[in-house]
MIGULO-331889 format. One record per residue (C-alpha): residue number from 1; residue in one letter; x, y, z. Coordinates in Angstrom, 1 decimal. Example, Ala and Ser with C-alpha at 12.3 -4.5 7.8 and 13.67 -1.06 7.14 Angstrom:
REM MIGULO-331889
(rec 1; 'A'; (12.3; -4.5; 7.8)) (rec 2; 'S'; (13.7; -1.1; 7.1)) 
//
This chain:
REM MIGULO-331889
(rec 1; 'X'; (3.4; 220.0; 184.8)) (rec 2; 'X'; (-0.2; 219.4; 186.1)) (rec 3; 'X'; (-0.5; 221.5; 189.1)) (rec 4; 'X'; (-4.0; 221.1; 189.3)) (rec 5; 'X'; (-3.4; 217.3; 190.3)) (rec 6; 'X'; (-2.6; 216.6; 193.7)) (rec 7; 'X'; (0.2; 216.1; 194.4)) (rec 8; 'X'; (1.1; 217.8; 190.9)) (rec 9; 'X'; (2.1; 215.4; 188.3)) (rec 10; 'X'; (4.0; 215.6; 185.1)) (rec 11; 'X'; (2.4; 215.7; 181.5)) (rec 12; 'X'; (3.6; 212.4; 179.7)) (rec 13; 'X'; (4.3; 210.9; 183.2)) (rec 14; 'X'; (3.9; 207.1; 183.3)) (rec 15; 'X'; (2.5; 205.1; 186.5)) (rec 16; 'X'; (3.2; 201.2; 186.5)) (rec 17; 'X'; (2.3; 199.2; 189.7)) (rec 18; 'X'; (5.3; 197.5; 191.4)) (rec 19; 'X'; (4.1; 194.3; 192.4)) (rec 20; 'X'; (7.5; 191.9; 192.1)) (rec 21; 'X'; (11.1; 192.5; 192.1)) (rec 22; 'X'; (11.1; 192.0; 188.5)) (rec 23; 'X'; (8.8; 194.8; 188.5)) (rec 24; 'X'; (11.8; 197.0; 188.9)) (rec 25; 'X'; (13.1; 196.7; 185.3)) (rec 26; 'X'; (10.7; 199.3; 184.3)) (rec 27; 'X'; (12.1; 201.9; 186.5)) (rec 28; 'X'; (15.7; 201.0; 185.5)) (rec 29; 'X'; (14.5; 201.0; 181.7)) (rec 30; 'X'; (13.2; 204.6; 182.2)) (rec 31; 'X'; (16.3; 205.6; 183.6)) (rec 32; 'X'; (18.6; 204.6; 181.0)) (rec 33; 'X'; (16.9; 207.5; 179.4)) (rec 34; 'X'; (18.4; 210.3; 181.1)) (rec 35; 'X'; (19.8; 212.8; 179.1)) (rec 36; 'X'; (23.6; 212.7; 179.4)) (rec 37; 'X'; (26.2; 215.0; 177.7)) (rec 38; 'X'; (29.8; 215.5; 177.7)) (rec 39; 'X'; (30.8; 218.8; 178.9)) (rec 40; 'X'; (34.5; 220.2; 179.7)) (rec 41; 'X'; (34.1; 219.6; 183.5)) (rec 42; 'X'; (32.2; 216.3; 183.5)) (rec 43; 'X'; (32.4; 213.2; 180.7)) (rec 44; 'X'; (28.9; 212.0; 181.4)) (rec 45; 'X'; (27.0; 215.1; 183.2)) (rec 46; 'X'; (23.2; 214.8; 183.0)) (rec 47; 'X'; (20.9; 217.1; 181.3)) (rec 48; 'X'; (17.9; 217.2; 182.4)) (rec 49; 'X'; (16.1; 216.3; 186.3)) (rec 50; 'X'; (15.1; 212.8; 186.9)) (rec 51; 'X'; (12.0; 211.7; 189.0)) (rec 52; 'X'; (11.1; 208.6; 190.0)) (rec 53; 'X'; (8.2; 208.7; 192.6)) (rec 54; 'X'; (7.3; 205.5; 194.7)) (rec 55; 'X'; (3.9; 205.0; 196.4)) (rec 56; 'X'; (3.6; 202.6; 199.0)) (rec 57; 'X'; (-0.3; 201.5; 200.0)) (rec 58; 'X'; (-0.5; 199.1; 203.1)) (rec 59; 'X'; (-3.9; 197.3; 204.2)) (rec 60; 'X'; (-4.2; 196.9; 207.3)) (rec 61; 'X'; (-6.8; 194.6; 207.0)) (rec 62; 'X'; (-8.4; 194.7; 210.9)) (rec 63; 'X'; (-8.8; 197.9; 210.6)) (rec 64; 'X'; (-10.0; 197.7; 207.2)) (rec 65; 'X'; (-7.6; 200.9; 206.2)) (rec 66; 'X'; (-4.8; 201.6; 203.8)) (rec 67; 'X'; (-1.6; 203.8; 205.1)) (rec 68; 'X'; (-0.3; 205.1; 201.9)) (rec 69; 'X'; (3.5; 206.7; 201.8)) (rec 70; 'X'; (5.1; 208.5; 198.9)) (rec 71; 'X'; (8.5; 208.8; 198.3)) (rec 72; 'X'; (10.3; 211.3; 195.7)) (rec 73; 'X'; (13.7; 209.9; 194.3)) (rec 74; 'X'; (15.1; 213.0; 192.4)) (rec 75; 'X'; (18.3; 213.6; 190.5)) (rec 76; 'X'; (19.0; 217.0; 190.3)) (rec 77; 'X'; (20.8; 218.0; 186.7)) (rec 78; 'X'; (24.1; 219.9; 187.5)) (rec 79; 'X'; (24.6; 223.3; 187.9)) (rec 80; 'X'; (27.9; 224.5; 186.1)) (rec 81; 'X'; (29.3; 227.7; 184.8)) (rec 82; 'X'; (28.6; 228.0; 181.6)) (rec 83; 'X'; (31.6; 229.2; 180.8)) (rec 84; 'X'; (33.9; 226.9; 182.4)) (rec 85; 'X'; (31.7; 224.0; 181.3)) (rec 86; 'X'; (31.4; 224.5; 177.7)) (rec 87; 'X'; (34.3; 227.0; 177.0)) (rec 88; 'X'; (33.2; 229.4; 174.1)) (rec 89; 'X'; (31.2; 226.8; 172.3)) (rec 90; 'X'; (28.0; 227.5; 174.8)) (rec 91; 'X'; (27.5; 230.9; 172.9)) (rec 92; 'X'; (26.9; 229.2; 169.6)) (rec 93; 'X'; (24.9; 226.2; 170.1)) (rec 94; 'X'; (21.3; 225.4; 172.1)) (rec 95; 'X'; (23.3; 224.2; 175.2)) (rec 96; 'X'; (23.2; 227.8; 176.4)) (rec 97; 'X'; (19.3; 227.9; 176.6)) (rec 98; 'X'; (19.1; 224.2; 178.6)) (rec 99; 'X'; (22.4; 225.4; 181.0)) (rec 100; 'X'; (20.0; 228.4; 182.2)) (rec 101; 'X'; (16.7; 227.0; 182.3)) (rec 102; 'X'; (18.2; 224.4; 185.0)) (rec 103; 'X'; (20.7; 226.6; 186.8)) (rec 104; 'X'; (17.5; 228.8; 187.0)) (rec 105; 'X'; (15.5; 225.9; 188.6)) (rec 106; 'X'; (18.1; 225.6; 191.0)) (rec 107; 'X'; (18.3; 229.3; 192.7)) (rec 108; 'X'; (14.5; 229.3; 192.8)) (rec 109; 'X'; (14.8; 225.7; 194.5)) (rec 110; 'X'; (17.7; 227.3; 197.0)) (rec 111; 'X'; (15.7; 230.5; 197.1)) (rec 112; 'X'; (12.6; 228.5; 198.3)) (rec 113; 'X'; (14.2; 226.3; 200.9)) (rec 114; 'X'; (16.1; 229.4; 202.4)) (rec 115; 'X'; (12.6; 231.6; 202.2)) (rec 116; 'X'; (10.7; 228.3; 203.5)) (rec 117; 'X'; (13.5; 228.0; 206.1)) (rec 118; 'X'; (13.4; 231.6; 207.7)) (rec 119; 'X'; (9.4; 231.4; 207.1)) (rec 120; 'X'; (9.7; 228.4; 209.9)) (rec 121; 'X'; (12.1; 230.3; 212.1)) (rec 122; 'X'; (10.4; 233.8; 212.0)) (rec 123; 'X'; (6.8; 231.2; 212.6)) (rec 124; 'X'; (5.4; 232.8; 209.9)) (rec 125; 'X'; (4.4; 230.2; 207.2)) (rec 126; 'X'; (1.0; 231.1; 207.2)) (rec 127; 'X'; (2.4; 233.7; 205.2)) (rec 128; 'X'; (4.9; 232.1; 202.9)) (rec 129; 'X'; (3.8; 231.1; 199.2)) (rec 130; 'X'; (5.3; 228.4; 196.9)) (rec 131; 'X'; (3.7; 230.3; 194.4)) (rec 132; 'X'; (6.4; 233.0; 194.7)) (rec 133; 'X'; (8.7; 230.1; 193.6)) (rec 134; 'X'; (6.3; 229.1; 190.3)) (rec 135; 'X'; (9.1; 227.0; 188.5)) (rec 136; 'X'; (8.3; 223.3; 187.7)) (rec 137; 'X'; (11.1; 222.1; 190.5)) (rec 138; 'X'; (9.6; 223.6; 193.1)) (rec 139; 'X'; (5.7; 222.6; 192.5)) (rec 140; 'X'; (7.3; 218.9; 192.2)) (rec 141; 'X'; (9.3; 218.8; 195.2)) (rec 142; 'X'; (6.8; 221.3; 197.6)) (rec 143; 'X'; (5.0; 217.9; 199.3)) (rec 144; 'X'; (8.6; 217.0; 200.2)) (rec 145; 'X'; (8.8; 220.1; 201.9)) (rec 146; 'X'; (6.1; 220.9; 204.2)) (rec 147; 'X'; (4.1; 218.9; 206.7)) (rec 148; 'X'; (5.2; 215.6; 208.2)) (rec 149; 'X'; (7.5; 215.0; 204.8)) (rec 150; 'X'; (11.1; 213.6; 205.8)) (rec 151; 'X'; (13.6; 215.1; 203.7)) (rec 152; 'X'; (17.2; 213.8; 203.2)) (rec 153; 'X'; (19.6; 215.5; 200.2)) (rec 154; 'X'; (22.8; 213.9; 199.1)) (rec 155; 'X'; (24.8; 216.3; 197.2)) (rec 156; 'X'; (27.5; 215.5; 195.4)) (rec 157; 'X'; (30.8; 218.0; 194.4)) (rec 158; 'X'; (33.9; 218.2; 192.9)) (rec 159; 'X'; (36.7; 218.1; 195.1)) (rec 160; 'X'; (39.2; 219.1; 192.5)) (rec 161; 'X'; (40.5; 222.7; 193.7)) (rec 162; 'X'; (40.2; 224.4; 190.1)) (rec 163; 'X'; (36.0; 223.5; 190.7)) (rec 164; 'X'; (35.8; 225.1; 193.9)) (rec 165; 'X'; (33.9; 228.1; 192.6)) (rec 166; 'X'; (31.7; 225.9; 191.2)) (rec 167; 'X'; (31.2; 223.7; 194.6)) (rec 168; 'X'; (30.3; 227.5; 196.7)) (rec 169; 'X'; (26.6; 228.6; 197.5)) 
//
Protein backbone atom coordinates (compact mmCIF):
# COMPACT_ATOMS: atom_id res chain seq x y z
CA UNK A 1 0.00 0.00 0.00
CA UNK A 2 0.98 3.62 -0.83
CA UNK A 3 0.16 5.52 2.28
CA UNK A 4 1.96 8.42 1.21
CA UNK A 5 -0.80 8.96 -1.52
CA UNK A 6 -3.89 10.55 -0.54
CA UNK A 7 -6.28 8.92 -0.09
CA UNK A 8 -3.70 5.80 0.16
CA UNK A 9 -3.65 3.75 -2.83
CA UNK A 10 -2.61 0.21 -3.64
CA UNK A 11 0.71 -0.80 -5.40
CA UNK A 12 -0.31 -2.52 -8.81
CA UNK A 13 -3.78 -0.64 -8.51
CA UNK A 14 -5.38 0.15 -11.90
CA UNK A 15 -7.53 3.40 -12.58
CA UNK A 16 -9.75 3.30 -15.84
CA UNK A 17 -12.22 6.18 -16.48
CA UNK A 18 -15.95 5.19 -16.58
CA UNK A 19 -17.37 7.08 -19.19
CA UNK A 20 -20.29 4.45 -20.75
CA UNK A 21 -22.19 1.62 -19.36
CA UNK A 22 -20.02 -0.57 -21.41
CA UNK A 23 -17.36 0.93 -19.43
CA UNK A 24 -18.42 -1.42 -16.65
CA UNK A 25 -17.00 -4.62 -18.12
CA UNK A 26 -13.66 -3.72 -16.83
CA UNK A 27 -14.71 -3.70 -13.29
CA UNK A 28 -16.65 -6.95 -13.68
CA UNK A 29 -13.45 -8.43 -15.57
CA UNK A 30 -11.32 -7.50 -12.53
CA UNK A 31 -13.62 -9.11 -10.37
CA UNK A 32 -13.73 -12.40 -11.87
CA UNK A 33 -10.34 -12.46 -10.37
CA UNK A 34 -11.08 -12.85 -6.83
CA UNK A 35 -9.40 -15.50 -5.18
CA UNK A 36 -11.93 -18.18 -4.26
CA UNK A 37 -11.32 -21.53 -2.45
CA UNK A 38 -13.25 -24.35 -1.24
CA UNK A 39 -12.95 -24.73 2.41
CA UNK A 40 -15.10 -27.23 4.79
CA UNK A 41 -17.64 -24.46 5.74
CA UNK A 42 -18.05 -22.65 2.47
CA UNK A 43 -17.76 -24.25 -1.44
CA UNK A 44 -16.70 -20.89 -2.94
CA UNK A 45 -15.30 -18.75 0.15
CA UNK A 46 -13.04 -15.89 -1.03
CA UNK A 47 -9.48 -15.41 -0.23
CA UNK A 48 -8.36 -12.36 -0.36
CA UNK A 49 -10.29 -8.51 0.12
CA UNK A 50 -11.74 -6.97 -2.89
CA UNK A 51 -11.77 -3.08 -3.61
CA UNK A 52 -13.29 -1.49 -6.13
CA UNK A 53 -13.26 2.36 -5.59
CA UNK A 54 -15.52 4.76 -7.72
CA UNK A 55 -14.92 8.49 -8.18
CA UNK A 56 -17.55 10.58 -9.25
CA UNK A 57 -16.41 14.41 -10.63
CA UNK A 58 -19.44 16.75 -11.48
CA UNK A 59 -18.89 20.24 -13.30
CA UNK A 60 -20.98 22.48 -12.38
CA UNK A 61 -20.33 24.50 -15.17
CA UNK A 62 -21.90 28.20 -13.77
CA UNK A 63 -19.99 27.95 -11.16
CA UNK A 64 -17.12 26.79 -12.99
CA UNK A 65 -16.32 23.98 -10.12
CA UNK A 66 -16.16 20.19 -9.91
CA UNK A 67 -17.92 18.35 -6.71
CA UNK A 68 -15.96 15.19 -6.62
CA UNK A 69 -17.44 12.05 -4.49
CA UNK A 70 -15.59 8.76 -3.81
CA UNK A 71 -17.08 5.74 -3.05
CA UNK A 72 -15.33 2.40 -1.56
CA UNK A 73 -17.03 -0.94 -2.60
CA UNK A 74 -15.22 -3.49 -0.35
CA UNK A 75 -15.65 -7.20 0.01
CA UNK A 76 -14.33 -8.26 3.05
CA UNK A 77 -12.60 -12.04 2.87
CA UNK A 78 -14.16 -14.26 5.59
CA UNK A 79 -13.17 -14.78 8.83
CA UNK A 80 -13.37 -18.67 9.81
CA UNK A 81 -11.86 -20.80 12.41
CA UNK A 82 -9.18 -22.33 11.15
CA UNK A 83 -9.95 -25.33 12.50
CA UNK A 84 -13.41 -25.85 11.66
CA UNK A 85 -12.75 -24.47 8.18
CA UNK A 86 -9.98 -26.59 7.08
CA UNK A 87 -10.05 -29.48 9.62
CA UNK A 88 -6.40 -30.77 10.24
CA UNK A 89 -5.19 -30.02 6.74
CA UNK A 90 -4.64 -26.05 7.72
CA UNK A 91 -1.50 -27.27 9.77
CA UNK A 92 0.21 -28.72 6.74
CA UNK A 93 -0.29 -26.49 3.83
CA UNK A 94 0.09 -22.36 3.24
CA UNK A 95 -3.60 -21.85 3.90
CA UNK A 96 -2.68 -21.45 7.56
CA UNK A 97 -0.49 -18.27 6.88
CA UNK A 98 -3.34 -16.41 4.51
CA UNK A 99 -6.34 -17.67 7.26
CA UNK A 100 -4.34 -15.38 9.87
CA UNK A 101 -3.11 -12.60 7.97
CA UNK A 102 -6.93 -11.80 7.13
CA UNK A 103 -8.59 -12.80 10.40
CA UNK A 104 -5.76 -10.48 11.69
CA UNK A 105 -6.94 -7.64 9.44
CA UNK A 106 -10.25 -8.07 10.76
CA UNK A 107 -9.78 -7.57 14.73
CA UNK A 108 -7.53 -4.60 14.01
CA UNK A 109 -10.56 -3.39 11.61
CA UNK A 110 -13.17 -4.25 14.75
CA UNK A 111 -10.55 -2.92 17.10
CA UNK A 112 -10.36 0.39 15.18
CA UNK A 113 -14.10 1.02 14.68
CA UNK A 114 -14.69 0.14 18.48
CA UNK A 115 -11.58 2.48 19.56
CA UNK A 116 -12.76 5.17 16.83
CA UNK A 117 -16.29 4.64 18.21
CA UNK A 118 -15.59 5.27 22.11
CA UNK A 119 -12.93 8.07 20.80
CA UNK A 120 -16.34 9.87 19.45
CA UNK A 121 -18.38 9.22 22.51
CA UNK A 122 -15.64 10.10 25.21
CA UNK A 123 -15.07 13.52 22.39
CA UNK A 124 -11.73 12.72 22.33
CA UNK A 125 -10.61 12.13 18.67
CA UNK A 126 -8.14 14.64 18.78
CA UNK A 127 -6.40 12.03 20.44
CA UNK A 128 -7.10 8.84 18.64
CA UNK A 129 -4.58 7.48 15.99
CA UNK A 130 -5.20 5.13 12.88
CA UNK A 131 -1.73 4.67 13.13
CA UNK A 132 -2.26 2.48 16.29
CA UNK A 133 -4.26 0.27 13.74
CA UNK A 134 -1.16 0.27 10.91
CA UNK A 135 -2.58 -2.87 8.95
CA UNK A 136 -3.32 -2.27 5.15
CA UNK A 137 -7.36 -2.65 5.88
CA UNK A 138 -7.51 0.04 7.99
CA UNK A 139 -5.22 2.76 5.99
CA UNK A 140 -7.74 1.70 2.98
CA UNK A 141 -10.89 2.04 4.64
CA UNK A 142 -9.83 5.27 7.30
CA UNK A 143 -11.46 8.11 4.67
CA UNK A 144 -14.59 5.99 5.05
CA UNK A 145 -14.41 6.46 8.54
CA UNK A 146 -13.88 9.92 9.62
CA UNK A 147 -15.35 13.31 8.46
CA UNK A 148 -18.51 13.77 6.43
CA UNK A 149 -17.92 9.91 5.00
CA UNK A 150 -21.34 7.87 4.89
CA UNK A 151 -20.73 4.48 5.96
CA UNK A 152 -23.18 1.55 5.37
CA UNK A 153 -21.86 -2.37 6.14
CA UNK A 154 -23.81 -5.42 4.92
CA UNK A 155 -22.63 -8.40 6.69
CA UNK A 156 -23.43 -11.53 5.76
CA UNK A 157 -23.58 -14.97 8.34
CA UNK A 158 -24.33 -18.35 8.47
CA UNK A 159 -27.48 -19.11 9.94
CA UNK A 160 -26.81 -22.81 10.33
CA UNK A 161 -26.70 -23.38 14.23
CA UNK A 162 -23.36 -25.58 14.09
CA UNK A 163 -21.65 -21.95 12.67
CA UNK A 164 -22.90 -19.89 15.41
CA UNK A 165 -19.56 -19.62 17.07
CA UNK A 166 -18.33 -18.52 14.05
CA UNK A 167 -21.26 -15.76 13.44
CA UNK A 168 -20.35 -14.13 17.48
CA UNK A 169 -18.19 -10.97 18.04
Amino acid sequence: IDRAADPPRLYGMTEAPLETPQDLRQVYAALATRNTASTNMNDSSSRSHCFAFLTLRVRDKDADTIRTSRFQFVDLAGSERLKEAHGDAWKEGGQVLNGMMTNFSLSMLSACARGLTEARRKKTMKTFSFRTYLVDLVQLLQESMTGTASTACFVCLSQAPANLMQSRF
